[in-house]
Wavefront OBJ file of the C-alpha trace (Angstrom):
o trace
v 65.979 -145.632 -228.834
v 69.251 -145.373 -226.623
v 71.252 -144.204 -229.257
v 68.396 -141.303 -229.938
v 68.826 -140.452 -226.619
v 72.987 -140.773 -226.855
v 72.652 -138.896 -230.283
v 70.350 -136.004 -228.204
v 72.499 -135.674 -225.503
v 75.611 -135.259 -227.172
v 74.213 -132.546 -229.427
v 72.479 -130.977 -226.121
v 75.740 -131.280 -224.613
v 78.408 -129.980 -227.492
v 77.755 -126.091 -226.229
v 78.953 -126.414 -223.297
v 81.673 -128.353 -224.192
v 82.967 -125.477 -226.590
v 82.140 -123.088 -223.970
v 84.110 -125.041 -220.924
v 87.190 -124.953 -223.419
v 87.184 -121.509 -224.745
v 85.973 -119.715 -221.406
v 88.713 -117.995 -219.006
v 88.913 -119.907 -215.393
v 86.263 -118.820 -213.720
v 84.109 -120.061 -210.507
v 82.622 -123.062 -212.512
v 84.328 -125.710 -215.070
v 82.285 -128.056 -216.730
v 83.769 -131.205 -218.018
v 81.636 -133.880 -220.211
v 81.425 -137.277 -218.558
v 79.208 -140.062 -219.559
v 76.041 -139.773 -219.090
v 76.001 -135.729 -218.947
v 78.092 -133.019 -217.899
v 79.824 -132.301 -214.218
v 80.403 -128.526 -213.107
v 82.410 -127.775 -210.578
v 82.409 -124.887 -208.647
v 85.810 -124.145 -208.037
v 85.196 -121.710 -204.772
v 83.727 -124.722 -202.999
v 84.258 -127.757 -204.770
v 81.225 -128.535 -205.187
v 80.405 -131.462 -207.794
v 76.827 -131.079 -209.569
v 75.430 -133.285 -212.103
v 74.049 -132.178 -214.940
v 71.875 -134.548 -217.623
v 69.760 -133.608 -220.838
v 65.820 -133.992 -219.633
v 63.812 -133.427 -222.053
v 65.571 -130.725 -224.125
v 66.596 -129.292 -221.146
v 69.832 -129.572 -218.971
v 69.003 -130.440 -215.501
v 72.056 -130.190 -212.512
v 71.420 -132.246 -209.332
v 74.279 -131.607 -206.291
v 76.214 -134.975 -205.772
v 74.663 -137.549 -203.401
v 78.355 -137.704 -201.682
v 77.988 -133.560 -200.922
v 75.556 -133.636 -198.063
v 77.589 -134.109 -195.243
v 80.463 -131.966 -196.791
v 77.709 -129.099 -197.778
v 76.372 -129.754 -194.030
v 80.428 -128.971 -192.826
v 80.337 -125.823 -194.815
v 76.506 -124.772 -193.597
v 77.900 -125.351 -190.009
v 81.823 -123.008 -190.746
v 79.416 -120.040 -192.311
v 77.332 -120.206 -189.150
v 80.009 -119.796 -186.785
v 81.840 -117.531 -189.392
v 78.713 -115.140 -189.235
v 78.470 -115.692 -185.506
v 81.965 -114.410 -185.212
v 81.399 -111.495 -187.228
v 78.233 -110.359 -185.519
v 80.045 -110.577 -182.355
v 82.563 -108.354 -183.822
v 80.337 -105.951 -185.524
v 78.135 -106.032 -182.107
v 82.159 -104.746 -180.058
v 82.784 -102.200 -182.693
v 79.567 -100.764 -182.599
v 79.166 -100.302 -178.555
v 81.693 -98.302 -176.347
v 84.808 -99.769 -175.438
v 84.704 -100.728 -171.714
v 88.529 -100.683 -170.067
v 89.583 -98.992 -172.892
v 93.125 -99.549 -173.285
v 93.259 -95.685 -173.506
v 94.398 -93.390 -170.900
v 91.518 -91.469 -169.115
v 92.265 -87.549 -168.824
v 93.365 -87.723 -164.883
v 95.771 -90.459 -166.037
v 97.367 -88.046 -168.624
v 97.317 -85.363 -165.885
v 98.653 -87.222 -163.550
v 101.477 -88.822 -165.943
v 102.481 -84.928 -167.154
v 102.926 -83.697 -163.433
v 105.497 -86.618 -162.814
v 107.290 -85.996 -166.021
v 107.360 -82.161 -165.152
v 108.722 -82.381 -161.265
v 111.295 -85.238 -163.134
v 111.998 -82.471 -165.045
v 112.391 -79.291 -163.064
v 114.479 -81.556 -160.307
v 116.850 -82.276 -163.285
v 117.602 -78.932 -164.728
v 117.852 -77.847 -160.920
v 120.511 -80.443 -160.606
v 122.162 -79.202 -163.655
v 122.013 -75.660 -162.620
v 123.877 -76.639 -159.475
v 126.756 -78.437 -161.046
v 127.029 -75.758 -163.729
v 127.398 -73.267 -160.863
v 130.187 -75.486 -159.088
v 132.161 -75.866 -161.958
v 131.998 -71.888 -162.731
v 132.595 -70.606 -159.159
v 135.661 -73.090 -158.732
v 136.875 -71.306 -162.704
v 138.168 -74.846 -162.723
v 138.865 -76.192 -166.499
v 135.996 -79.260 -167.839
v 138.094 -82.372 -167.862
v 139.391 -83.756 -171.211
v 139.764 -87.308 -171.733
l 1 2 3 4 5 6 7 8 9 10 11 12 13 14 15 16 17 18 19 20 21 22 23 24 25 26 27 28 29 30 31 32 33 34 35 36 37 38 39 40 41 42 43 44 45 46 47 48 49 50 51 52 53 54 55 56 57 58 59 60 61 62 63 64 65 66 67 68 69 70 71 72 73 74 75 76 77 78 79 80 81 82 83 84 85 86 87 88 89 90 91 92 93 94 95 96 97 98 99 100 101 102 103 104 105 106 107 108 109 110 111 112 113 114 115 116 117 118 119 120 121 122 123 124 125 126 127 128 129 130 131 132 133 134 135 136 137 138 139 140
């Protein structure tokens, strides 16, 4: 009877054996182990379990997963928190912009324009000096 069952299992299981070999990496591997076959998801690392039942192949998550499966339950919440939050600040008007408001700009340009005119006065009145005096520019 046991060696029916052996005999069943390992001609249940030989597909998937040829498949695991010949298929490129992908998210799962499966890898034959005694008593069935063990995929493994290779984005989590999840271990499942998988045993011929009947004709059929039937994959039960490893009894050591829970509290790791509860970790990752609890990192997507507060991933998907996070990005709600996010979504929520992108989506509603910036408050204290880091922006400029229009009277700051206004303001800003005025400055920069009396800096400006005070300068080329300056420069006017030293270009007048040196002209009125016919005195030659200095060379160092």
């Amino acid at each position: 009877m046991t060696s029916r069952f052996l005999l069943s299992g390992i001609v249940t299981l030989i597909p998937f054996y040829v498949l695991a070999g010949d298929a490129p990496a992908g998210r799962y591997q499966l890898q034959p182990v005694e008593g069935g076959v063990v995929r493994l998801d290779t984005a989590t690392g999840e271990l499942t379990l998988c045993k011929a039942d009947a004709g059929k192949l039937a994959c039960a998550a490893n009894a050591e997963t829970p509290a790791a499966t509860a970790s990752q339950a609890s990192d997507m919440d507060a991933l998907k928190a996070r990005v709600e939050a996010l979504e929520r600040r992108l989506a509603s008007p910036a408050k204290g912009s880091d922006l400029p408001t229009d009277a700051e700009v206004d303001r800003s340009l005025s400055i920069m324009e009396k800096f400006m005119r005070r300068f080329m006065g300056l420069a006017r009145e030293l270009d007048q000096e040196n002209h009125g005096s016919n005195a030659l520019p200095q060379k160092t």
